[in-house]
C-alpha positions, -999 to +999 in steps of 0.1 A: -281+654-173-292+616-174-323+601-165-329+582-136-357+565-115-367+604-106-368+610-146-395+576-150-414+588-121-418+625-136-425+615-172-449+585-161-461+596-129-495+595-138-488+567-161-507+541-136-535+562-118-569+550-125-590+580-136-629+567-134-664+587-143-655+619-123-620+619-149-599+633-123-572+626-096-542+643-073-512+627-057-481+638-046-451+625-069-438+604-039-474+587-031-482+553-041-513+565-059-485+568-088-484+532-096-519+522-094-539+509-128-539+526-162-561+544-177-565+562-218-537+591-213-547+610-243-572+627-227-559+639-196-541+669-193-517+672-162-509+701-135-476+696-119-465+716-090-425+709-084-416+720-046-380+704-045-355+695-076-337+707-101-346+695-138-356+700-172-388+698-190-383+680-229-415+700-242-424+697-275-389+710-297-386+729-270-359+724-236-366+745-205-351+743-176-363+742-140-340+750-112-365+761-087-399+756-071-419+755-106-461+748-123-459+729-152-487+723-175-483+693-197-510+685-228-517+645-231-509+650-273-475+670-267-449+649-263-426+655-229-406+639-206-381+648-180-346+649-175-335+654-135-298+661-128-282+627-115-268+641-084-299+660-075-316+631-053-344+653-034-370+654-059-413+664-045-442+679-057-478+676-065-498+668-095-534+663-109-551+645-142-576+657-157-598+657-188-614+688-209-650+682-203-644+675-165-634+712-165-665+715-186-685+704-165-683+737-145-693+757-177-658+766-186-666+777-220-626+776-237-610+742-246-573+733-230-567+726-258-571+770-271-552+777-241-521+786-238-505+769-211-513+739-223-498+743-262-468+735-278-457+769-287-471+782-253-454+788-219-462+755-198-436+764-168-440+790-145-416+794-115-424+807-078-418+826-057-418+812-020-452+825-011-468+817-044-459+780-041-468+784-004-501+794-016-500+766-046-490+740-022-520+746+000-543+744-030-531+709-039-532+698-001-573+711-003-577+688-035-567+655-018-584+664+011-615+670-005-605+638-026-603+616+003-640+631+015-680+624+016-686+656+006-714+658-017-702+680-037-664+678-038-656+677-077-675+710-081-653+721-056-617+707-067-629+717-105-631+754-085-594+745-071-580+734-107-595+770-122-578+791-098-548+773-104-549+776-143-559+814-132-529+822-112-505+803-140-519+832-164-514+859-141-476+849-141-448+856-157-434+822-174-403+808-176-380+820-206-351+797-195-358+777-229-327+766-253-333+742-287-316+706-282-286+691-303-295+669-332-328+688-338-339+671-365-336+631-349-357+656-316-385+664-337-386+632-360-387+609-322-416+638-311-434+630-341-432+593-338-441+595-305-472+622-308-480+592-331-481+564-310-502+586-290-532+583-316-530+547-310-552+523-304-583+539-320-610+531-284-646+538-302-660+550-332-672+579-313-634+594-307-617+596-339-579+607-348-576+640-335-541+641-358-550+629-392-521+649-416-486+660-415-496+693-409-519+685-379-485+672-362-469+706-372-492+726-356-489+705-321-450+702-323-447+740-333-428+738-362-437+742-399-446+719-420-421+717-441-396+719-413-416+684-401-411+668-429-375+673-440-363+663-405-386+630-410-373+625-446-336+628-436-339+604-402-356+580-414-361+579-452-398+584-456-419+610-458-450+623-431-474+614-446-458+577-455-455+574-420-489+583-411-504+565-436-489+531-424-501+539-391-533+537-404-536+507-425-523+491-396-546+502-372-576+494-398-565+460-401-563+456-365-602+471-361-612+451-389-597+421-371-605+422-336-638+444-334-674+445-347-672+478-359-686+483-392-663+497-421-685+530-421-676+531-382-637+522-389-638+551-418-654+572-391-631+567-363-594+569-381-610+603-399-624+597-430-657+615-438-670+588-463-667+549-462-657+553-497-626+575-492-618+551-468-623+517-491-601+535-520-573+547-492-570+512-480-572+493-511-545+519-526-521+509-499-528+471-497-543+461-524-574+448-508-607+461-499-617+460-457-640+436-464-618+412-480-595+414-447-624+409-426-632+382-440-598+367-441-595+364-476-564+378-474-543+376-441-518+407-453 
């Protein structure tokens, strides 16, 4: 396996859709809509259907391969991406974004985030038979169609379409194709790093850090703690929590820099309970209070 242009459109090919108030779209992966403007990827979860190619999904620790007509779900804070085989140069399918509350919206009472497909330790690829991606297909053709409509009503409608397709997923038997990688501690240090990078930049006050220890990042990569950090420790010689932490002071130096936000609101949004938690973190690690940053007494 090596990845290609196929590979960059599959992990990013929802990396440039504009997603605005009604927080969803559909394309097919060879449209144009995949290269339009970007939007806040964290909270959109993704439905892919895969009608052509052979690949494999890099899901969490986990590898699974697809070798047929396949619906994946994908979770915005679980790291993926794809690998397609090089000489494999028919590659088509469907996809929609999507976040939680537009599903909400329709008085779907369970979080993505509880279900199944959609979690690190869960079954995210499901493979077809030939009438069930017949069927699948036809769903995904309704959504654009609706999509590219007047209809007064339409995202009650394609919320319907994206239910039935998380409804047929569960009535399905997933795919057990899965094998662990080579290297497995460098896998889940760069998954970790990059569920990181994910947290990052902090957009308001009024969505903090959903990941705030080492064993929040456990629980999404499926592995133990402990596991986490000895593979972190030995690749790249500091601990979890180190890691994190500098995250952090770096992001509050940014938010003290370039926003308005008050420090209660900074504490707030990077998951700190009480301003003054917050004051003694950052002082421990820099040696300075917020204040004094904002202020530019000191330009550390």
């Amino acid at each position: 396996m090596q990845q290609n242009q196929v590979t960059d459109k599959l992990s990013n090919s929802f990396s440039g859709i504009h997603i605005d108030q009604t927080q969803f779209r559909v394309a097919g992966m060879n449209d144009d809509k995949c290269k339009l403007t970007s939007f806040n990827r964290r909270d959109f979860y993704k439905i892919s259907l895969i009608t052509k190619g052979c690949s494999t999904l890099l899901y969490a620790n986990r590898d699974i391969e697809i070798s047929k007509p396949a619906l994946v779900f994908t979770n915005p804070l679980i790291p993926y991406s794809w690998d397609v085989a090089a000489e494999d140069t028919v590659y088509d399918g469907y996809f929609c974004v999507f976040s939680d509350d537009f599903l909400h919206k329709g008085a779907r009472m369970e979080s993505l985030q509880e279900s199944t497909l959609f979690k690190a330790d869960g079954n995210p690829v499901y493979l077809l038979e030939d009438h069930q991606l017949e069927y699948l297909k036809g769903i995904f053709i309704r959504m654009q169609t609706e999509m590219d409509g007047d209809y007064i009503y339409k995202y009650d409608l394609i919320r319907n379409y994206v239910n039935v397709l998380i409804h047929e997923a569960v009535k399905m038997q997933p795919a057990v194709a899965y094998f662990n990688p080579p290297n497995a501690a460098s896998r889940i240090t760069n998954l970790f790093l990059t569920l990181l990078e994910k947290q990052f930049p902090v957009d308001s006050p009024q969505h903090p850090l959903k990941l705030k220890k080492a064993s929040d990042y456990a629980e999404k990569l499926a592995v133990h703690v402990n596991h986490l950090n000895a593979a972190v420790q030995g690749v790249t010689g500091k601990s979890t929590t180190t890691i994190i932490n500098e995250a952090i002071v770096a992001e509050t130096k940014s938010l003290l820099i370039h926003t308005d936000w008050s420090v209660a609101e900074i504490a707030f949004s990077l998951g700190f309970e009480y301003a003054s938690y917050f004051n003694n973190f950052f002082k421990k690690h820099t040696g300075f209070t917020p204040m004094k940053i904002r202020t530019g007494i000191s330009t550390v």
